[in-house]
Backbone as CSV, one residue per row, in Angstrom:
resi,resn,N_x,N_y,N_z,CA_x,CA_y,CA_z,C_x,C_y,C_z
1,UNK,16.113,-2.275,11.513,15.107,-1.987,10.495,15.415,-2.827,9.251
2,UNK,14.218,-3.244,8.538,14.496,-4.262,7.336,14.301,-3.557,6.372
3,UNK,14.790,-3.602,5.323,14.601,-2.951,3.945,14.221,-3.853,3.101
4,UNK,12.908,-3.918,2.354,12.542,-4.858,1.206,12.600,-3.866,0.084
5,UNK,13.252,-4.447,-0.910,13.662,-4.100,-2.336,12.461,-4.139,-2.952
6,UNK,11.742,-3.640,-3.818,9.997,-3.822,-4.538,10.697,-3.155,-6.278
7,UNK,9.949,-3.683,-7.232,10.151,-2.993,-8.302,9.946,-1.847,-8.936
8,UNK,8.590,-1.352,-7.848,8.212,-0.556,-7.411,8.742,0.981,-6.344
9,UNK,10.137,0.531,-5.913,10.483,1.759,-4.976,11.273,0.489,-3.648
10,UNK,10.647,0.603,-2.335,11.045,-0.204,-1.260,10.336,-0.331,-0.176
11,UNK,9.908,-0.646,0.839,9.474,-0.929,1.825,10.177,-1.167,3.113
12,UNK,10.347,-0.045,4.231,11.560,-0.118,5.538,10.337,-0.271,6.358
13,UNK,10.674,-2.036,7.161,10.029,-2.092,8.252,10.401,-1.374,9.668
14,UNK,9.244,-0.713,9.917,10.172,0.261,11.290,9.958,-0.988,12.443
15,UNK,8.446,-1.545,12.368,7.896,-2.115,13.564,7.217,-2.955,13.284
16,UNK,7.333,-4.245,13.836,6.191,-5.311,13.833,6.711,-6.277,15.197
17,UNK,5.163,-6.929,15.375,4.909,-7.394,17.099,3.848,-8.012,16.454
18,UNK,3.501,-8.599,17.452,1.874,-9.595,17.423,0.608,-8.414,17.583
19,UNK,1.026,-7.469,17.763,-0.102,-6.426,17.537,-0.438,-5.593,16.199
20,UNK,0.674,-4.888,16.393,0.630,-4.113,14.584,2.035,-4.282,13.783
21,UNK,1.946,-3.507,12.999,3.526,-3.440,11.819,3.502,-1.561,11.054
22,UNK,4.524,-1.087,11.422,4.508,-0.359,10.842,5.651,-0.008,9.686
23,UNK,5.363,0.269,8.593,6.581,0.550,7.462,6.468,2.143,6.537
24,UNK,7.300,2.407,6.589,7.942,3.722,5.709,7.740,2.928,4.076
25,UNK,6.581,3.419,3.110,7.422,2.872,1.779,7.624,4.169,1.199
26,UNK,8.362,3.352,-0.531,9.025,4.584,-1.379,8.291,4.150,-2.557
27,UNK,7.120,5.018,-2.969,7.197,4.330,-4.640,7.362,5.360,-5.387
28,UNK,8.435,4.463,-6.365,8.578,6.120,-7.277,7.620,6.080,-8.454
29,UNK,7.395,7.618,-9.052,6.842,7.841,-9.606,6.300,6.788,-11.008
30,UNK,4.709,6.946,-11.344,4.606,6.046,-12.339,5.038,4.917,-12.210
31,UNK,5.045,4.196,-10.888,4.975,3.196,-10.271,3.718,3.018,-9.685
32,UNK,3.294,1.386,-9.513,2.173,1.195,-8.723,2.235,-0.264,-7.927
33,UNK,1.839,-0.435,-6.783,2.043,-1.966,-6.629,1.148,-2.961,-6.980
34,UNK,0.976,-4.099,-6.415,0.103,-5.516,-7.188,-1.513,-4.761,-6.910
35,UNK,-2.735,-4.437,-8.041,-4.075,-4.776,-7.370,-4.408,-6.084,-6.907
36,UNK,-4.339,-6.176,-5.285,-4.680,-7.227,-4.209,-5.394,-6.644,-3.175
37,UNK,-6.008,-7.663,-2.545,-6.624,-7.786,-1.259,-5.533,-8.335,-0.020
38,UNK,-6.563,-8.423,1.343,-5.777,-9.050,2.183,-7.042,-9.734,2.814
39,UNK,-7.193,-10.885,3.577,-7.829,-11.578,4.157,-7.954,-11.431,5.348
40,UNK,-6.811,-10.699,6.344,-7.134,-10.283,7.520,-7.012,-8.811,7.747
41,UNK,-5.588,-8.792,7.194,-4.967,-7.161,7.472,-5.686,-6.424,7.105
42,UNK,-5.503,-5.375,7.794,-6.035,-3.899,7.970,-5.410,-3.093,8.002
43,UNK,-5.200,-1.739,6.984,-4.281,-1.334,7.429,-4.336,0.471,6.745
44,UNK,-3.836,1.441,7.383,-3.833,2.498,7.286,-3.056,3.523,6.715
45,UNK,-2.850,3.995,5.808,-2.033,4.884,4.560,-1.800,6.340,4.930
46,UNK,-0.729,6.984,5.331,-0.408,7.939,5.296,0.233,8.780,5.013
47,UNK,0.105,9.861,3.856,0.806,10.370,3.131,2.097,11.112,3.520
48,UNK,3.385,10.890,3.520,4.157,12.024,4.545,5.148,12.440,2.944
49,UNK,5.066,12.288,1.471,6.172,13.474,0.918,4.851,13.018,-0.698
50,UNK,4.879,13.219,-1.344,4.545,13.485,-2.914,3.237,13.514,-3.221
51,UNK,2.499,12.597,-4.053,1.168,12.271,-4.074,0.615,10.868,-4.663
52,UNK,-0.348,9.942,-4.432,-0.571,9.042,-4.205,-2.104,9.017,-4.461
53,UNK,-2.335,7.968,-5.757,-3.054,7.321,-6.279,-3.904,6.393,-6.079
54,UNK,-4.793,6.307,-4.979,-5.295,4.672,-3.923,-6.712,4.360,-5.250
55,UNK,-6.717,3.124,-5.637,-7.461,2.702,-6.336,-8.118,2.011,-5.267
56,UNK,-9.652,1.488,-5.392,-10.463,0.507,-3.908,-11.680,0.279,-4.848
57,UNK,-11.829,-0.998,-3.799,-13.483,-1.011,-3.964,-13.837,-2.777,-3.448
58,UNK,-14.698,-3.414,-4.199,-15.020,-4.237,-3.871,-15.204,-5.790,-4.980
59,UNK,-14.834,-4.708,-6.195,-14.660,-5.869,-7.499,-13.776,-4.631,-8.305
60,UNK,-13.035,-5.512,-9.225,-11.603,-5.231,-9.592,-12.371,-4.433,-10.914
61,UNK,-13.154,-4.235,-11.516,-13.886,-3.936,-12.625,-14.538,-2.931,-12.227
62,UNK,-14.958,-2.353,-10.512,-15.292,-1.353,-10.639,-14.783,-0.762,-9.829
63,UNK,-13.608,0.117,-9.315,-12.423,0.594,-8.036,-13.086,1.693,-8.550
64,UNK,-12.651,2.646,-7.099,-12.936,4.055,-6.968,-11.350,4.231,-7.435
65,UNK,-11.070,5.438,-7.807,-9.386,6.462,-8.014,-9.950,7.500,-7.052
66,UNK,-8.945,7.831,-5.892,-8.816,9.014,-5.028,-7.586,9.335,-5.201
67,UNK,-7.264,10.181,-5.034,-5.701,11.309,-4.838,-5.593,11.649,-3.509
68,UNK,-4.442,11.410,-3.047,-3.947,11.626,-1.476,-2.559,12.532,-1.654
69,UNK,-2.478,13.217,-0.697,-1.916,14.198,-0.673,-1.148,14.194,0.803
70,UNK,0.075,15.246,0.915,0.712,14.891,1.737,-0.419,15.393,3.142
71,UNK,-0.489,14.453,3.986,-1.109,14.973,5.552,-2.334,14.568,5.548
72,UNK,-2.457,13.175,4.154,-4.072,12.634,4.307,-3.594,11.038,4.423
73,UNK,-4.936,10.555,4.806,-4.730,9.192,5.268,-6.047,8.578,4.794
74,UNK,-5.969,7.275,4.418,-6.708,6.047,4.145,-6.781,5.152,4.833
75,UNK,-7.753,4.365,4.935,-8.215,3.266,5.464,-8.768,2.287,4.729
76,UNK,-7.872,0.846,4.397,-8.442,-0.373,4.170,-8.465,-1.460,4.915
77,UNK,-9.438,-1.812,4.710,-10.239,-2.862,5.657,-9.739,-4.445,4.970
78,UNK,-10.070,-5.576,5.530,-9.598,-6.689,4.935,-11.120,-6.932,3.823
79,UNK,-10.393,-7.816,2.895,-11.631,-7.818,1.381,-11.538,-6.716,0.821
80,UNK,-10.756,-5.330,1.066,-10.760,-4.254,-0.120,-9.855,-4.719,-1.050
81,UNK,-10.785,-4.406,-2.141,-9.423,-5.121,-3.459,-8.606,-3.288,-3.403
82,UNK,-7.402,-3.270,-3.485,-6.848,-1.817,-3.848,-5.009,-1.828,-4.607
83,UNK,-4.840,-0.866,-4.920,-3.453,-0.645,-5.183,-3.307,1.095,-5.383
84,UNK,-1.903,0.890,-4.553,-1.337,2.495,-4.778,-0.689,2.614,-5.798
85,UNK,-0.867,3.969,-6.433,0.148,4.217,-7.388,0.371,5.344,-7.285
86,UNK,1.621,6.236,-7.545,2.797,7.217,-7.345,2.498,7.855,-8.313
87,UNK,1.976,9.080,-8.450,1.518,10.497,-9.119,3.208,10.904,-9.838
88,UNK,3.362,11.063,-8.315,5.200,11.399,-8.159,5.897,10.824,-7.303
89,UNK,7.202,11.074,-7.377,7.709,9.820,-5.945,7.185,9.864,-4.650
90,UNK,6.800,9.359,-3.779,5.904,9.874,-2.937,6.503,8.849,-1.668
91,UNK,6.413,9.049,-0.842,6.641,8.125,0.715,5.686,8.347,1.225
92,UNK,5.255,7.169,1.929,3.878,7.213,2.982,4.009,5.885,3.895
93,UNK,3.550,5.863,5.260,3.180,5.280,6.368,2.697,4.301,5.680
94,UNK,2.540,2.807,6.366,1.557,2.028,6.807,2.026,1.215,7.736
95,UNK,0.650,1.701,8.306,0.016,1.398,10.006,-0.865,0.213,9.702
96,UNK,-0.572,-1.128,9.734,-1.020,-2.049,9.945,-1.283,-3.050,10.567
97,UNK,-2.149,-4.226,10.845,-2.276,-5.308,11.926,-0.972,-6.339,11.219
98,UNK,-0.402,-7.184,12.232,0.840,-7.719,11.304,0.891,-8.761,10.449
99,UNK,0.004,-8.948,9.841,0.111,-10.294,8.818,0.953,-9.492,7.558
100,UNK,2.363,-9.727,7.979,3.152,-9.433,6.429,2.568,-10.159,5.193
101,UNK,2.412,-11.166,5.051,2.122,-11.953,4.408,0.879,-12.491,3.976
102,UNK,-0.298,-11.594,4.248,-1.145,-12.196,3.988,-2.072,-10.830,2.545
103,UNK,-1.313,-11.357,1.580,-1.444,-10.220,0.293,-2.152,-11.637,-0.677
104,UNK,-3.214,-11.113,-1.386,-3.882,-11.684,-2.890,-3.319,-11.041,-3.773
105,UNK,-2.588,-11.360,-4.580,-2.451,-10.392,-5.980,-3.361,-10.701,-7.037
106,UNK,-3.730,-10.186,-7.399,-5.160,-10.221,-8.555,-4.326,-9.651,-10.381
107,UNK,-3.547,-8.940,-9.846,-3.036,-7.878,-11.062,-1.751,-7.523,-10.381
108,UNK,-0.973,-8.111,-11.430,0.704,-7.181,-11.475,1.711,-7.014,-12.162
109,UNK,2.000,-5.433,-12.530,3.093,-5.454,-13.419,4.305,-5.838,-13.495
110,UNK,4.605,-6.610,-12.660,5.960,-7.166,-12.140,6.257,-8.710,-12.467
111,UNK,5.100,-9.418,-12.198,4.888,-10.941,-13.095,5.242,-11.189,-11.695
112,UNK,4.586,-11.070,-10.092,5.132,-11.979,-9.133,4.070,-12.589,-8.631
């Protein structure tokens, strides 16, 4: 299993193949990651400990805010602009197709 360091919390890859990728992240609280898109990936959010902030939509000027909760799940599609952010420390799934690498950052508090 890989562990990526984020400024944000971390990211443990459990699984990736030419089919999907799946990872455990951690963001802690009053944390959020980059608002980006993805160009292919797809990929699926599932809440398993705190609560979780999914911003979406289709232009960066007008995102929906939903609240996810532990035992709910999301779905983004490729072209959703979105970013999570951590209510409280929170861990959640993602179930994705495997393009690690294929992230837009539009917005980030991190300067990356």
């Amino acid at each position: 299993m890989e562990i990526i360091k984020k400024p944000w919390g971390q990211e443990e890859v459990l699984e990736i193949n030419e089919k999907y990728m799946m990872k455990r992240l951690t963001m802690k609280k009053d944390h959020r990651c980059s608002l980006q898109y993805h160009i292919q990936k797809r990929e699926t959010i599932l809440i398993i400990s705190g609560v979780l902030r999914i911003l979406y939509g289709n232009e960066k000027e007008n995102l929906t805010s939903q609240i996810f909760t532990v035992g709910e799940s999301f779905t983004i599609n490729p072209g959703t602009i979105h970013r999570m952010e951590a209510v409280e420390d929170s861990v959640y799934i993602e179930a994705s197709t495997p393009e690690m690498e294929d992230v837009v950052r539009l917005v980030d508090d991190y300067n990356r």
